[in-house]
SELOFI-537531 format. One record per residue (C-alpha): y, z, x; residue in one letter. Coordinates in steps of 0.1 Angstrom, whole numbers, padded with zeros to 4 digits, always signed. Layout:
N
YZXA...
//
This chain:
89
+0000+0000+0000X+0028+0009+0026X+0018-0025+0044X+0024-0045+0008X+0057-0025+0006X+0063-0035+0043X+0060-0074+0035X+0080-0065+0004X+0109-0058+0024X+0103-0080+0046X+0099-0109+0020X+0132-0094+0007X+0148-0097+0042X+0137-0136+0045X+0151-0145+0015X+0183-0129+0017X+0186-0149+0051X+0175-0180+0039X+0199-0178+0009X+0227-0168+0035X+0218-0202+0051X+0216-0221+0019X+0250-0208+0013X+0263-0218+0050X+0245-0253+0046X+0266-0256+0013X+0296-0248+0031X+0289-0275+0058X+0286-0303+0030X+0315-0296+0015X+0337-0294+0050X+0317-0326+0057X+0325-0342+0027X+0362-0328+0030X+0360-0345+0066X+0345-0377+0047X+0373-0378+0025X+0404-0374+0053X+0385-0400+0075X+0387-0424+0049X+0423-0413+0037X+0433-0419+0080X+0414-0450+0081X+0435-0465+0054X+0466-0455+0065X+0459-0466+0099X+0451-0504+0082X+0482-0496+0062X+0503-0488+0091X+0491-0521+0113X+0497-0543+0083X+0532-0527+0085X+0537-0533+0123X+0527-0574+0118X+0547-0581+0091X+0579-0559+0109X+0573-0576+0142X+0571-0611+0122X+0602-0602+0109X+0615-0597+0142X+0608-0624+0156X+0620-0644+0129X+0659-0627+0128X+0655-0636+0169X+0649-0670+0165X+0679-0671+0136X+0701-0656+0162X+0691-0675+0192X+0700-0705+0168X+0732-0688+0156X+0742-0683+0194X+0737-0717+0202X+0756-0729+0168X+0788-0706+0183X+0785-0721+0218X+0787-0756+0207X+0817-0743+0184X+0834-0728+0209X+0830-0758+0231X+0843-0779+0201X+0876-0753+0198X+0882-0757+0238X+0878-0795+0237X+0901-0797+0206X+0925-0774+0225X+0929-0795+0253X+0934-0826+0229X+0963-0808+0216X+0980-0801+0246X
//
């Protein structure tokens, strides 16, 4: 009898560890899953982010080509005004 009572408590003892470690298991999904969830959240603002960088540096690009244009429109102005300037005088 006092070795039934012994594996009793001992019986008692396992289970309350292996519910402890259900219980951390449970934990470690739902941190996991939590972990899951950012990852995916970071991953698609990272896509977000490099579709934002592409089109911003297409953009730039495209006002320094206008303004490389623009600056070559005012030289040959200004070349104009100077030649007009000395057909004047």
């Amino acid at each position: 009898e006092a070795q039934i009572r012994f594996l009793k408590a001992k019986l008692r003892v396992m289970q309350e560890e292996l519910d402890s470690v259900v219980c951390e298991c449970k934990k470690k999904d739902d941190e996991n899953q939590n972990l899951k969830s950012r990852l995916k959240d970071t991953e698609e603002e990272n896509t977000r982010l490099h579709r934002t960088i592409s089109m911003q540096h297409s953009q730039t690009e495209k006002y320094k080509m206008l303004s490389q244009e623009a600056n070559k429109k005012s030289e040959g102005l200004q070349q104009e005004v100077i030649a007009l300037e000395k057909v004047l005088q």
